[in-house]
Structures are given as structure tokens and as C-alpha cells.
C-alpha positions in Angstrom: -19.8 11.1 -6.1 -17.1 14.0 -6.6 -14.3 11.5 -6.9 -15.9 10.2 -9.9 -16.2 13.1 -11.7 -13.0 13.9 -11.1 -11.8 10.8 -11.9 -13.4 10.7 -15.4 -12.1 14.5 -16.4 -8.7 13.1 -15.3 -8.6 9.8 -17.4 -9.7 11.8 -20.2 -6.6 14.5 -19.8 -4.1 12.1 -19.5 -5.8 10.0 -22.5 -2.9 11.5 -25.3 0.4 11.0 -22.5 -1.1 7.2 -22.4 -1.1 7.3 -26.3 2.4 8.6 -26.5 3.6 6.4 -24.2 2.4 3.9 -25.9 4.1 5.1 -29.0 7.5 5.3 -27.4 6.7 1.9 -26.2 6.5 0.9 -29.8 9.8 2.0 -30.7 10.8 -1.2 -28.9 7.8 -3.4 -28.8 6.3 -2.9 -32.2 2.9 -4.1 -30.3 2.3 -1.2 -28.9 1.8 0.2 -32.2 -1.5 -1.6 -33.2 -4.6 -1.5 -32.5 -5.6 1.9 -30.6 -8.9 1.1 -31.5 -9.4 -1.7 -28.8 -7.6 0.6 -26.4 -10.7 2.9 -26.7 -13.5 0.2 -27.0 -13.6 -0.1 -31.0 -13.4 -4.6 -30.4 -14.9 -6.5 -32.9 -18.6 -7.4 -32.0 -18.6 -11.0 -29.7 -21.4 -13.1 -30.5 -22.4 -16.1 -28.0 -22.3 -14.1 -25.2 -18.4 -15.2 -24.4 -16.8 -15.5 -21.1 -14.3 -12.9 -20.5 -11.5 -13.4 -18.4 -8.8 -10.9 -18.0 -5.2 -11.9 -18.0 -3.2 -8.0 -17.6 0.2 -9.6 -19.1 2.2 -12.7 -19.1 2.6 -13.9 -15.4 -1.2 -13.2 -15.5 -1.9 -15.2 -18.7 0.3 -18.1 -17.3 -1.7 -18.4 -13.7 -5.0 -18.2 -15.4 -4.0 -20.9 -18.4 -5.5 -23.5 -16.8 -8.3 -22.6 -15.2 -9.2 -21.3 -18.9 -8.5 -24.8 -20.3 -10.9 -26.1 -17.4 -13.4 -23.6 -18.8 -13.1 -25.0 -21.8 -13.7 -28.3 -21.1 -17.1 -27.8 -18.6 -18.6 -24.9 -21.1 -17.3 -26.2 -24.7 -20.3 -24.9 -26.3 -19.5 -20.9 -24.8 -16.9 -18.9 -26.4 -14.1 -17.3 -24.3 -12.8 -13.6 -24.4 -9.2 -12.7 -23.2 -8.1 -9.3 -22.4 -4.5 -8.4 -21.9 -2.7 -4.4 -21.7 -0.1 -6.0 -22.6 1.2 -6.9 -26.5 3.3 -9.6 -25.2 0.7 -11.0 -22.6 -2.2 -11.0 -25.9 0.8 -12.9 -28.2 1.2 -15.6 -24.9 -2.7 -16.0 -24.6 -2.5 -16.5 -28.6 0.2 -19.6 -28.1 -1.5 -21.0 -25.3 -5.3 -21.3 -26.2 -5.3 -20.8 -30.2 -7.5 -19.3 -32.3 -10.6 -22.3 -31.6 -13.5 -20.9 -29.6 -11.0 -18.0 -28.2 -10.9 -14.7 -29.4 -8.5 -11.6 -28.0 -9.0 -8.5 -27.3 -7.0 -5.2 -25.4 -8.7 -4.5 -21.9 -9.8 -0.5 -22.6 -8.2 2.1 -21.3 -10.8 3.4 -18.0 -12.3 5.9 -19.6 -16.2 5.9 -19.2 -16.7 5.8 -23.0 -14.4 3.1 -23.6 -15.3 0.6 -21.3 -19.0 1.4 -22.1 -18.0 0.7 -25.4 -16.1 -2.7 -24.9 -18.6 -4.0 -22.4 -21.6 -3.3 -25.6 -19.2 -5.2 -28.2 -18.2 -8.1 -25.8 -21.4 -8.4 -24.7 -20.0 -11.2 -21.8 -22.1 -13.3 -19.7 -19.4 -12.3 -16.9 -15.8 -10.8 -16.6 -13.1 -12.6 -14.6 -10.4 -10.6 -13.7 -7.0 -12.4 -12.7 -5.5 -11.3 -9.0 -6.6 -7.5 -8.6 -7.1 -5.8 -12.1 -9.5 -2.9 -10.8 -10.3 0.1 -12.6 -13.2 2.3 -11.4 -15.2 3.2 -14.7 -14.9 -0.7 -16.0 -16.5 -1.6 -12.4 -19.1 1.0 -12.9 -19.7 -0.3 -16.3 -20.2 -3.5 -15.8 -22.6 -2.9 -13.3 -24.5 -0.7 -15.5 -24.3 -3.8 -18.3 -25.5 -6.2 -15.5 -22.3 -7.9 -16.3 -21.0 -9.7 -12.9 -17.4 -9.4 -12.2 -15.0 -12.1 -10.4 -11.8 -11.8 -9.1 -9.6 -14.6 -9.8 -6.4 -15.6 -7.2 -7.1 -12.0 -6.0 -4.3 -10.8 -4.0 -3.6 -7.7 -1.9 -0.3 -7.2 -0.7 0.2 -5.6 2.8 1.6 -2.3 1.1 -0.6 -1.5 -1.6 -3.2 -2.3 1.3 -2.1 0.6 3.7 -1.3 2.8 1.0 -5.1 2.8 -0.3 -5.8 4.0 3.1 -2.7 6.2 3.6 -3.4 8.3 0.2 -7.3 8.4 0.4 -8.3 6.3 -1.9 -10.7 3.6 0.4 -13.7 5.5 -1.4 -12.4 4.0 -4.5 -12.1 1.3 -3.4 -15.3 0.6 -1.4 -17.1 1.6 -4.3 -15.1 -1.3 -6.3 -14.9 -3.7 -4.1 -18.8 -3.8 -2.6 -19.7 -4.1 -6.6 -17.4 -7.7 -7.1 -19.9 -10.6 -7.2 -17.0 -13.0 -6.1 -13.8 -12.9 -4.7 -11.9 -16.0 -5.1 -9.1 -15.0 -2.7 -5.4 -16.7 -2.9 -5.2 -16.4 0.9 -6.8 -15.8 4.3 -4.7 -12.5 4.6 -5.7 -11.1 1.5 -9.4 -11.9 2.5 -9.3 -9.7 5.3 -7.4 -6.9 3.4 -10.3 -7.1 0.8 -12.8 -7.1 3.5 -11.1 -4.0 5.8 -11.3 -2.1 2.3 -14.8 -2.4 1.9 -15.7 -6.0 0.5 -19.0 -7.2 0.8 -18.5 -10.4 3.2 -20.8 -12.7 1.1 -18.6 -12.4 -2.2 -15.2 -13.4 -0.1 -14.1 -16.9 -0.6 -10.9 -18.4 0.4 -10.3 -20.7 -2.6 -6.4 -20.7 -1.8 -3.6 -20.0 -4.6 -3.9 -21.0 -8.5 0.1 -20.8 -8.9 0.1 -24.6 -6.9 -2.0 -25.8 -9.2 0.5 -26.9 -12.2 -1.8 -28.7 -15.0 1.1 -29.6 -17.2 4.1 -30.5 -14.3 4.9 -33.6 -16.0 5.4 -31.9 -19.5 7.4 -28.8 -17.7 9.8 -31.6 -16.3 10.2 -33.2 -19.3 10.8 -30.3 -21.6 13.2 -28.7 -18.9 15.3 -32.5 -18.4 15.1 -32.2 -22.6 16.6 -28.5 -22.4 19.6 -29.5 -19.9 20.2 -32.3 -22.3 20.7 -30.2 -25.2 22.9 -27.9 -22.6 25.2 -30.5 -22.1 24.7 -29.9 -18.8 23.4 -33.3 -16.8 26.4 -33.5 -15.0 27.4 -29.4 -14.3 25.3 -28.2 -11.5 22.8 -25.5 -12.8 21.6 -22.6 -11.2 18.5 -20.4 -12.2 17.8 -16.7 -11.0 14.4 -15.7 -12.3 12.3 -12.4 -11.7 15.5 -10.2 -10.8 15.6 -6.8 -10.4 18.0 -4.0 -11.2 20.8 -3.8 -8.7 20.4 -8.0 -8.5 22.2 -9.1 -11.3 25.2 -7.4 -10.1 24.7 -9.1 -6.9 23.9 -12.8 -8.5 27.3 -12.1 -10.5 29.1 -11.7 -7.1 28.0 -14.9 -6.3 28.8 -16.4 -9.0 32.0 -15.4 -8.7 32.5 -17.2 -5.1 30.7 -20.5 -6.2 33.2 -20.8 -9.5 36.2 -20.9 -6.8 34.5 -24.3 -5.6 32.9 -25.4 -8.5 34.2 -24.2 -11.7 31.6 -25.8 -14.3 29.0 -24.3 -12.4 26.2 -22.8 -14.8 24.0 -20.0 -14.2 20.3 -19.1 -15.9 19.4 -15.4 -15.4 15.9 -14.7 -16.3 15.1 -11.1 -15.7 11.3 -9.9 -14.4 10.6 -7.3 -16.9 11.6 -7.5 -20.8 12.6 -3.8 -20.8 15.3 -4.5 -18.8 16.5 -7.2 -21.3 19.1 -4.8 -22.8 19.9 -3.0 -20.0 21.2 -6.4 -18.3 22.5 -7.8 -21.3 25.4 -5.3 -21.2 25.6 -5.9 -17.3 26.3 -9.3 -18.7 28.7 -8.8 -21.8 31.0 -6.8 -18.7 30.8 -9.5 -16.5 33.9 -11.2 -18.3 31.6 -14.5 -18.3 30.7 -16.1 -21.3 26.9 -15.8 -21.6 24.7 -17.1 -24.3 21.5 -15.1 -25.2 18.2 -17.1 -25.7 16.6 -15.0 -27.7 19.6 -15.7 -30.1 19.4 -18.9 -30.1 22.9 -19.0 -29.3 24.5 -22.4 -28.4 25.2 -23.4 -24.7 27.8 -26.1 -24.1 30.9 -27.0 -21.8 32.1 -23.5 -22.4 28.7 -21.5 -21.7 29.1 -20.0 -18.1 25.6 -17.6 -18.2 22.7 -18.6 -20.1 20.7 -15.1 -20.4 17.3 -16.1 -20.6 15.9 -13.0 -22.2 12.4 -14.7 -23.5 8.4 -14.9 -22.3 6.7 -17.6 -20.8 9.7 -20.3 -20.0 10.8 -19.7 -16.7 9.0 -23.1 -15.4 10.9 -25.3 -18.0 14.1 -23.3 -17.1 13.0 -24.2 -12.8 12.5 -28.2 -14.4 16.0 -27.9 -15.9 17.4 -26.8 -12.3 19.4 -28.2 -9.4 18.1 -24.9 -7.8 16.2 -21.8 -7.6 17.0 -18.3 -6.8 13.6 -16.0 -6.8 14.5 -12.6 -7.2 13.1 -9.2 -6.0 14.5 -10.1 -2.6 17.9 -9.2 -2.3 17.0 -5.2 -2.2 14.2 -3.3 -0.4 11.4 -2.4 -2.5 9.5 -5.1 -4.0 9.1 -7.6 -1.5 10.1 -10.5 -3.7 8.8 -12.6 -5.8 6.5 -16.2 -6.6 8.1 -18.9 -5.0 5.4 -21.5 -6.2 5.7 -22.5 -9.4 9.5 -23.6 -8.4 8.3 -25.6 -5.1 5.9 -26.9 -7.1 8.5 -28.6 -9.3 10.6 -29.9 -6.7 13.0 -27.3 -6.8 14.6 -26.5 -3.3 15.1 -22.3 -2.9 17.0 -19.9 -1.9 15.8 -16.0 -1.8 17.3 -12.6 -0.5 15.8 -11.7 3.2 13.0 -8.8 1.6 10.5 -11.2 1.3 7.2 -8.9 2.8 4.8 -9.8 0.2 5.5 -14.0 0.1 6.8 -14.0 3.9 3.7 -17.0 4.8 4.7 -19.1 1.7 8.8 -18.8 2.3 8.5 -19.4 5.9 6.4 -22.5 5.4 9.1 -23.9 2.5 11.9 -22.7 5.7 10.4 -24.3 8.2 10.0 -27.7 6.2 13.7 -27.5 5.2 13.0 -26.4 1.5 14.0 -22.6 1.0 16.8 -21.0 3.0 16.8 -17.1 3.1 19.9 -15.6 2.4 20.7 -11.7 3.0 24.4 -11.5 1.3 25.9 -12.8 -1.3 28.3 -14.9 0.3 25.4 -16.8 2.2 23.9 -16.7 -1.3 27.0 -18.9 -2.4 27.1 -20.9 0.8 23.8 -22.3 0.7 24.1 -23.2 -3.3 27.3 -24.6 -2.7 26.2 -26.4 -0.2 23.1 -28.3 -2.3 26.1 -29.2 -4.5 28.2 -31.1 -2.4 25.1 -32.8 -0.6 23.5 -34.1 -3.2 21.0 -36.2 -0.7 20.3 -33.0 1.0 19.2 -30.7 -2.3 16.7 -33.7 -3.2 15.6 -33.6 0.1 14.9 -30.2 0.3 13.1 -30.2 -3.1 11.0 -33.2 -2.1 10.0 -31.3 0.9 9.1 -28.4 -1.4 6.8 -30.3 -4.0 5.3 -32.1 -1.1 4.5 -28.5 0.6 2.9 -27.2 -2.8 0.5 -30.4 -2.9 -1.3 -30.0 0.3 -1.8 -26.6 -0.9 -3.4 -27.7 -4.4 -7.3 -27.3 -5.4 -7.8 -23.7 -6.1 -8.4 -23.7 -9.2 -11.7 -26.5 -8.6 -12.9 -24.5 -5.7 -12.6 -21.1 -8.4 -14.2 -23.4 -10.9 -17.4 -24.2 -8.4 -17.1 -20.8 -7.4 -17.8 -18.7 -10.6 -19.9 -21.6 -12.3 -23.4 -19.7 -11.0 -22.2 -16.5 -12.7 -21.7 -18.4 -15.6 -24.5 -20.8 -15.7 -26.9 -18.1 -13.8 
């Protein structure tokens, strides 16, 4: 195939821009520093023929946390391999599963070398790969080591759907695609996407969404009720923003600013999508005139605290716990479609989101239609809809009942993934 020789000529050419990036990365993220050696292959050996499962950063490593306790638990005797690209996904794979029977590793960059290379040293049974982490050489790889790939909650939004057909690229796909032994999809719609792009029918399973499934709720709830505690804040009505964007903040300040003329000890968490933007919002912060204390810090939040700045990995579900209510961000500007809506819902948090909603529209209409999630497109609404959980208290729980009762009929995924990849596992 003449897209896959020049596909391999092109992943070795750009080979020393991903290498510097990485060391500009490093300049910030030490992480990205160490080991370059995985990044090529060069893993330590992996007796026991481990199960690999591959987590691409942090959101990934905390949807596929428990399903990989699960595996732990029905295969205690087989060790488990986790892949990240990311040094901050590896360190949150590290403080969830430990050091007993896991072991860690960098997914390879797609070269044909290097993933021929990992796959020899890993030596896995299988490879499950969390929502839709394809790369055309580790495909062909795998298939060359007999190893059988799965795709875990996989997921294709509508415009990274029509853009594989738009630039040319269904070949590449087809030839991925028709080579996954199982597709656990989160969704009927995704389904069919997989299967217009070349899926082979048999491996397409509608197992539904692992984000409903939340293993350690009652934990979550307790550790966020333990963090609003500490706040001071059980009687101030809190507000958290997670997975914002640039050009959001600005907007969620605005709001702010009209719910503080109706309720002055109002307090708002900010918890940006994407750590490099941690500085970048920090000073959108310091110029806000608020008073803002930075997690990362440890600084202290009390009666005076107006923004907690939630600049830290892996905690936005005990902030959701510690809420009254949610704002999910990449939805108040066109461009990203916004964000998961789940893991909130499943808490019992009632939501509000921006009105660019493309790639969760099914999930946000469902929480609207039942009376938990309102979808605001201003920030005035924004401020109308929290002001008005505030002063109806009846209504917010209400509306966050409604949305925890929504997320349990939707529950089981991660059993019907479990059933699902057991053959390749067993087999």
C-alpha cells in the first residue's frame, strides 16, 4: 500500500521535531525529559505474558481505572501493562494501581521499528486501547505479533468522523479498523461511525459508556463533603467549572460577577482542561480582582476565599462531590464541542453547560429533558440558572436526583467490556 510507505518515511522525518518537542515540553514538565528509550521501544522485557491496556493521559487513566481493578480481581494470577504518552497520565496510573502486579511503560512513538520493538518486549496476550488511540504501524504490528487489539469505550465524534473522510484518510482507517478484534463502543452512534469507516460488523459491540460506571461514588462523596468542610464552606453555595477552555474563564468571571450581586459568599472552583494552561489562567485570575487560592499551593480557603483555582490532576470528581453545582466547560465557544457531563450526573450534581455541545448533544439533551442540565448560551443565563438552584434549594436537589437517577439506568458497561474482552484474554 503506497500510504504506508509513505507513512513510515514520514514518522521517521518528523522523529527529531517530536524529540524536541518533547524537550521544550520538559522545560515545564520535567517528565518529558526521561525515558526516550520507551518512546522508541527500548521497555524493559515483560514476563507473564501481561495484559496491556492503554490509557493515552489522565482522563484516559481515570475512565479505565476500574475496569483495570476488575481485571485485577478475575485474572489475579496475569500481570497488567499500562501505556500512557503522557508523563502525568504514567504518574496517575502509578497512584492509582501501585507497583503490585502492574508495571508502566510509554506507548511508542508509530514508527515501524518502535512498535515492533515494544510489542517483542511486552510480549502481551492482548492490547486494550482506551476510546480511540489508533496509530497505523502499532495496528500493523500487532497483527504481525498475533497480538489482538480492543478498543475500550471507543468513541468517534461526528467531526473527526467526517474529517477522516473529508481529508482522505478512510484508507487508514479501513485498514485500522477491519484489524480491531473488538470494539466495545460507548454508544449506538459511534458504532455506526466505526462501521461507515470500515469496521468489521462482527467486532462492533454496543457495551454503552464506562464514565457511568463510578466504582468508588461513595468514597468521591465523602472525600468531596470532607473537602467543603475543610473550606468552610457547608453553608456558602459552591460552584465548580471544570474542563474550561481559553476564552471561558473570562466568561465564568463575568458570571461571577452577576451572581456575587445576589449572593455575595458565593464560591467558585475553576478547574482548567489542560495543565499547560495552568499559568496562563492563573494570571487571568490574579487580574480578576478576586481573591483566589491556588491548589497546587496548598493555599488556605476560608470565609474570605472567593476562587479556588484548582490547578491539579485527577480531582475534579471530589471537587463535582463538594458542589451545589456543575459548569462543564468547552461549551461556551465554538470549537470543541464540550465536554463529559457524566462523571457529574453521576454524582448527583445538577448542570449547566454553554449551547456548543455537538459532541455530548444525546447525553445533555437526555439530563434536559429530565430536568437535570439546563443549557445556557450567555453569561447572564449562565448566572440565572445558578442563581436560581440557589434560592430553590428543593429544585437543585431535584434536578441532581434526576441526574444520578439518569446515569444509573445507563450503568453496566464496564461488565459487558469485561465479558467482552475475556475471550481475547482467556483465548
Amino acid at each position: 500500500m503506497v500510504w504506508r510507505a509513505i507513512y513510515c518515511l514520514a514518522t521517521w522525518l518528523v522523529l527529531p521535531f517530536v524529540f524536541a518537542y518533547f524537550y521544550w515540553r520538559s522545560r515545564r514538565e520535567p517528565g518529558y525529559a526521561g525515558d526516550w528509550g520507551e518512546r522508541l521501544g527500548y521497555i524493559a522485557e515483560q514476563p507473564g505474558a501481561p495484559i496491556w491496556v492503554h490509557a493515552a493521559s489522565v482522563g484516559e487513566v481515570l475512565l479505565i481505572a476500574p475496569f483495570v481493578r476488575a481485571l485485577r480481581e478475575q485474572h489475579p494470577r496475569v500481570p497488567i501493562l499500562i501505556t500512557t504518552m503522557t508523563p502525568t497520565g504514567r504518574a496517575q496510573a502509578r497512584e492509582r494501581f501501585g507497583d503490585d502486579g502492574v508495571r508502566y511503560a510509554y506507548l511508542p512513538l508509530d514508527t515501524m521499528g518502535a512498535t515492533r520493538r515494544f510489542l517483542r518486549r511486552a510480549a502481551p496476550r492482548v492490547g486494550l486501547l482506551a476510546e480511540t488511540e489508533l496509530w497505523p504501524n502499532l495496528v500493523a504490528a500487532s497483527e504481525r505479533a498475533r497480538v489482538p487489539l480492543g478498543l475500550l469505550n471507543a468513541s468517534l465524534s461526528r467531526r473527526s468522523a467526517a474529517r477522516y473522510q473529508r481529508l482522505g484518510v478512510a484508507a487508514i482507517m479501513r485498514f485500522m479498523l477491519s484489524r480491531i478484534a473488538v470494539i466495545a463502543a460507548a454508544h449506538e452512534v459511534h458504532a455506526e461511525r466505526f462501521l461507515s469507516l470500515g469496521a468489521n460488523p462482527d467486532s462492533v459491540h454496543v457495551t454503552g459508556n464506562l464514565k457511568y460506571d463510578v466504582s468508588d461514588m461513595e468514597s468521591i462523596t465523602r472525600r468531596g463533603q470532607a473537602l467543603r468542610e475543610q473550606w468552610g464552606a457547608l453553608e456558602r453555595p459552591v460552584w465548580v467549572a471544570a474542563s474550561t477552555h481559553a476564552g471561558e474563564e473570562r466568561l465564568l468571571i463575568e458570571t461571577f460577577d452577576r451572581l456575587l450581586q445576589t449572593h455575595g459568599d458565593a464560591l467558585l472552583v475553576i478547574a482548567p482542561r489542560h495543565p499547560q494552561r495552568f499559568e496562563a489562567v492563573a494570571q487571568i485570575l490574579s487580574g480578576s480582582g478576586y481573591r483566589v487560592a491556588r491548589r497546587s499551593r496548598g493555599e488556605a480557603v476560608n470565609e474570605a476565599t472567593d476562587i479556588v483555582f484548582a490547578d491539579t490532576l485527577g480531582e475534579v470528581p471530589m471537587f463535582y462531590a463538594a458542589a451545589d453545582m456543575v459548569f462543564v466547560g468547552g461549551s461556551l465557544l465554538p470549537g470543541v464541542g464540550g465536554h463529559n457531563v457524566i462523571e457529574a450526573a453521576a454524582l448527583g450534581r445538577p448542570l449547566c453547560v454553554g449551547a456548543h455541545i455537538e459532541e455530548w448533544r444525546e447525553v445533555i439533551e437526555a439530563l434536559a429533558e429530565a430536568g437535570a442540565a439546563v443549557v445556557c448560551d450567555t453569561p447572564s443565563a449562565l448566572a440565572a440558572c445558578l442563581r436560581a438552584w440557589i434560592d430553590d434549594s428543593g429544585s437543585r436537589e431535584r434536578a441532581g436526583q434526576a441526574a444520578a437517577e439518569i446515569a444509573s439506568t445507563h450503568r453496566g458497561g464496564l461488565l459487558r467490556s469485561l465479558a467482552l474482552v475475556r475471550p481475547l484474554i482467556v483465548g
